[in-house]
C-alpha positions, -999 to +999 in steps of 0.1 A: +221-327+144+246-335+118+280-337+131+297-326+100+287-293+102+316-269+107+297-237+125+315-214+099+286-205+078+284-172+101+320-152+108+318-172+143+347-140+152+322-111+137+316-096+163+347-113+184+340-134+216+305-142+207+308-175+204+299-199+232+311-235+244+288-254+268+299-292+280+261-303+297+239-329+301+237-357+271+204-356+277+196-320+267+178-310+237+186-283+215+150-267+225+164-270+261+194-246+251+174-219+234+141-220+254+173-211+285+194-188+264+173-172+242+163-146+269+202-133+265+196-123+230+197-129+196+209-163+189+224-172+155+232-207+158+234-233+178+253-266+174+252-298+194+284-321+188+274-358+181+296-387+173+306-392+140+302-427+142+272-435+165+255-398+161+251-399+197+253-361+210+283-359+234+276-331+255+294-304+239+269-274+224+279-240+212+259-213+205+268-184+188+248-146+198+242-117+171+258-096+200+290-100+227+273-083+252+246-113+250+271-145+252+287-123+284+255-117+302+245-155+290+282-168+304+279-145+340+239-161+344+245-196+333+274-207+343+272-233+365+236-236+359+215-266+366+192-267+335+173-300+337+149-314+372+167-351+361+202-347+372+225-325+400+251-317+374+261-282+365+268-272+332+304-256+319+296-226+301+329-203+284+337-182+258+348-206+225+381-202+214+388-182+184+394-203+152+418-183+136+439-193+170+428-229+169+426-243+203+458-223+213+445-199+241+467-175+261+482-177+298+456-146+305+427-156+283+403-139+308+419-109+307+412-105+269+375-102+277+381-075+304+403-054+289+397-031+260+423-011+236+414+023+227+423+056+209+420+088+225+429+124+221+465+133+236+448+160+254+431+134+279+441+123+313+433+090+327+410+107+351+387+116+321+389+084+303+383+069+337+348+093+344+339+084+306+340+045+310+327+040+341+292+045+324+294+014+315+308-007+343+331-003+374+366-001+356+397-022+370+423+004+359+429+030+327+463+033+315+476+055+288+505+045+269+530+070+269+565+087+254+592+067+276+614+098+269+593+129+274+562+113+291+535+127+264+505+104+260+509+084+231+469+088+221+463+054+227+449+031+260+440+006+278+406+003+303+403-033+321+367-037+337+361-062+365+333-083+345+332-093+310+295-077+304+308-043+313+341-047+292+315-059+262+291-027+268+319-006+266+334-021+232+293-020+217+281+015+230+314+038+235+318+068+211+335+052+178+364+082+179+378+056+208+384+026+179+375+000+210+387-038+205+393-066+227+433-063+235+452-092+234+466-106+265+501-091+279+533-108+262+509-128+243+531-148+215+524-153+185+498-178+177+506-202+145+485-201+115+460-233+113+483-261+092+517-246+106+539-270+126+540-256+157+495-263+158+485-276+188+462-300+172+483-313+143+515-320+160+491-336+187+474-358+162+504-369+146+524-381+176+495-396+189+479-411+152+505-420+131+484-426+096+474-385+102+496-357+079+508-338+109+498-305+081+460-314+085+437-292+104+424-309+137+389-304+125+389-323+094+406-355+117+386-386+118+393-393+153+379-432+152+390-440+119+427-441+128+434-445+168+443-483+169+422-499+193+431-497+231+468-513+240+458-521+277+442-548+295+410-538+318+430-521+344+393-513+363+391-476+361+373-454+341+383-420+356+419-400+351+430-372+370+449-348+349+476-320+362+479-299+334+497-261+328+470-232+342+470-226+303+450-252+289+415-248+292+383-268+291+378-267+255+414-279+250+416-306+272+384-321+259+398-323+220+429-334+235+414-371+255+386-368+225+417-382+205+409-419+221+372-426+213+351-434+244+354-403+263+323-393+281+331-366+308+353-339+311+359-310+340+386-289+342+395-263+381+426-245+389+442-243+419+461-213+433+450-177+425+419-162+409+444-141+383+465-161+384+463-199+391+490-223+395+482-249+377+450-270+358+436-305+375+415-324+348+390-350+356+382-372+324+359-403+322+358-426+296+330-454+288+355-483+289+383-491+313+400-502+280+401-467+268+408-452+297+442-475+301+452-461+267+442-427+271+464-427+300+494-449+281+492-421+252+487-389+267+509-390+303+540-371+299+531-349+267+545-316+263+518-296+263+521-264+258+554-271+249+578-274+277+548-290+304+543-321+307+506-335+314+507-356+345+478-386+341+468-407+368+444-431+369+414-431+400+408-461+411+373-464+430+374-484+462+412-485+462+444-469+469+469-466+444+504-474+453+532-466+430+561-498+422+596-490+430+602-481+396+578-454+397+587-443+430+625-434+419+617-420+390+591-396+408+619-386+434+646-381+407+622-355+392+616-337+426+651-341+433+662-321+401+631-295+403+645-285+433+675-280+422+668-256+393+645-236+417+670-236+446+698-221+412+671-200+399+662-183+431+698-179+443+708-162+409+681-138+414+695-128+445+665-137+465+659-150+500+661-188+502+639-191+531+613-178+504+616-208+483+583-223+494+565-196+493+574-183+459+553-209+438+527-208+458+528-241+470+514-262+498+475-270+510+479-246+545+491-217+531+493-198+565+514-220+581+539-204+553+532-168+561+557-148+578+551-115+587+567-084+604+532-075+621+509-096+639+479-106+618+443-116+630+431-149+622+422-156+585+385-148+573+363-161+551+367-142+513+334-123+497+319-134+468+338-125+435+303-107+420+296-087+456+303-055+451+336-035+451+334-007+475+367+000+485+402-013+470+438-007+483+469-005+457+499-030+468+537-026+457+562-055+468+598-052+467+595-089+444+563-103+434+541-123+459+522-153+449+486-145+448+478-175+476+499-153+504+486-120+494+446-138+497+459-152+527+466-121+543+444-095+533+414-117+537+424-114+580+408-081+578+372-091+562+347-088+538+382-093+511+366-103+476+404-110+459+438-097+459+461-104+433+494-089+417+490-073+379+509-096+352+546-086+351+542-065+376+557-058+412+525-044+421+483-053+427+453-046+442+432-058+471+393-056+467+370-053+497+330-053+501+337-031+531+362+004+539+365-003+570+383-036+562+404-024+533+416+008+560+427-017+582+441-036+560+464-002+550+469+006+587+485-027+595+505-040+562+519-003+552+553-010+552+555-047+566+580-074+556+558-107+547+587-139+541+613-111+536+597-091+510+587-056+520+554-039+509+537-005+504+500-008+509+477+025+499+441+034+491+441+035+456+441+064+434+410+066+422+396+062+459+415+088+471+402+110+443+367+103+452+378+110+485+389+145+477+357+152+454+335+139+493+345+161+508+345+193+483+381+201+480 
């Protein structure tokens, strides 16, 4: 297919998160992609990104549904499909991002296809919103926005669903006197216009290709026509690790090495907590060690988002990398003063130093950090995230705890699916496949101090209400 093709002769937002981006296979055919997601729905378009110089296709598809309800059942099925018999390797399946956002995406992009905005009567409680949506999934939370002063409801809410496909029935079939749209996440900033200074894309372009107006739009770049050719010497790798902010995602960090021609693979994970994870590691092959050298001379140590630096290392097969002395200072220096500003920044907050580790999240064996009031049982394995929620308890800290301890200790009880902490919040949930577990779990940790912060652990309201309606009172 031609790569010239922009994908904008549909509103690729109409209806919003629609739009899908798949990094597979080179070897997969258009034909491959419908004949597998066709059976999600109505498919509008699909487009497979080749090289603008060689036309070879790279790997990257979207496809774009009639429907949002079909690209969310097509992301929960195929994600991490295998779709061919001649190779092991998974596809990467996500919802595109918007393009009047450009490649910006928020801290809590998932949480903008959970959660849904609505209007509703004053007259309503969250317990009848709550019975209304559930028709259409097994909602998170409802919470109505009201008066600070006098504590009326405002007429306006929020529902947040556990799964994108229920969120996306909700917003398609709910009575249309609710106005449902997709909310933007919490303390979301606002996102620069496409040619404004602050775009990702043009301010990335420009530091990185000097011949490029830094006002451009990152679509209309030709890449190949103005990176100058690769600065290094074959350094014999091909592969860079990449430790990037938990807010860059996959599509991101692809147009990001795609700058430097030659790249060929690209996987992003996170590490630290389902909600909320602690940071991005990339894993980016290019065809040539050449490019690979420059990629890495170019791109290690750029701010972004603004204010994190990517940290790109090459992987050497066969070997193991050693840093000089030069680079060995320098990386202590930087621990050095990191500690520092966490050691002030905890201290001014009036917190317990002994907490200091524990606070990021940090460290492989997280239970050798834990430290806790009550004696806990051994840790358990965790439930899969799509089993079943039959029984959740409602957690309130004294200070936020990183997700990693709060996993670490609820999962002792069993059958744990996640526990987390809400955004902003000095409170979360823990989500069990099992009551007895989650009872335990309130039995034991009501009221214990884990490394010196105290919690509250309770059924959760709308268990206790179900409770109530068991047993006919």
């Amino acid at each position: 297919m031609d790569n010239k093709r922009n994908f904008s002769g549909l509103s690729t937002e109409d209806p919003p998160l629609s739009r899908l981006f798949i990094i597979g296979p080179k070897n997969l055919t258009e034909e491959s992609y419908r004949n597998y997601f066709e059976e999600f729905g109505n498919i509008e378009e699909i487009w497979m990104v080749t090289d603008k110089n060689t036309g070879e296709y790279k790997g990257i598809t979207y496809i774009k549904y009639s429907k949002t309800s079909e690209a969310a059942n097509a992301l929960e099925k195929m994600n991490g499909a295998i779709m061919t018999k001649y190779t092991t390797r998974k596809i990467k399946v996500m919802i595109a991002a918007s393009r009047d956002q450009g490649a910006k995406r928020e801290t809590n992009e998932e949480e903008k296809m959970q959660r849904l905005f609505i209007v509703c009567p004053k007259s309503m409680t969250e317990d009848d919103l709550y019975g209304y949506f559930k028709q259409f999934g097994d909602p998170e939370y409802v919470n109505i926005i009201k008066d600070r002063h006098t504590r009326e409801s405002k007429g306006i809410a929020y529902v947040k669903y556990h799964k994108f496909s229920h969120a996306a029935r909700a917003f398609e079939e709910c009575d249309r006197k609710y106005k449902a749209v997709f909310a933007e996440p919490k303390n979301s900033e606002p996102i620069p216009k496409r040619g404004e200074s602050r775009d990702f894309y043009a301010s990335t372009s420009s530091a990185l290709l000097p011949s490029t107006s830094r006002n451009s739009s990152f679509n209309s770049y030709s890449i190949n026509s103005h990176v100058a050719g690769p600065s290094g010497a074959n350094e014999g790798y091909t592969k860079l690790t990449v430790i990037a902010s938990p807010d860059i995602n996959q599509d991101q960090l692809w147009k990001l090495f795609d700058i430097v021609p030659g790249l060929d693979y690209c996987q992003v994970r996170y590490q630290g907590g389902h909600m909320r994870p602690a940071r991005a590691i990339g894993e980016v092959v290019y065809t040539s060690s050449q490019w690979a050298a420059h990629a890495k001379e170019k791109l290690h140590g750029f701010e972004y988002p603004p204010g994190f630096r990517l940290i790109v290392k090459p992987i050497v097969e066969g070997a193991v990398q050693c840093l000089n002395d030069s680079d060995k200072k320098k990386s202590l220096m930087h621990i050095a003063e990191t500690i520092a500003q966490a050691s002030s920044l905890i201290q001014a907050a009036g917190l317990n130093p002994s907490a200091l580790l524990n606070l990021g999240g940090l460290g492989t064996d997280s239970s050798s950090q834990i430290q806790c009031s009550v004696t806990l049982p051994d840790p358990k394995p965790l439930a899969s995230i799509d089993d079943e929620c039959v029984a959740r308890c409602f957690i309130v800290c004294t200070t936020p705890l990183p997700n990693t301890v709060l996993r670490d200790v609820f999962c002792r009880f069993g059958n744990l699916i996640e526990a987390y902490m809400l955004a902003n919040r000095n409170c979360g949930y823990a989500r069990y496949t099992d009551r007895m577990s989650c009872e335990q779990a309130i039995k034991t940790l009501h009221g214990a101090d884990i490394n010196g912060v105290r919690i509250k652990v309770l059924i959760a309201e709308e268990q206790r209400k179900r409770a109530r309606t068991d047993d006919g009172n």
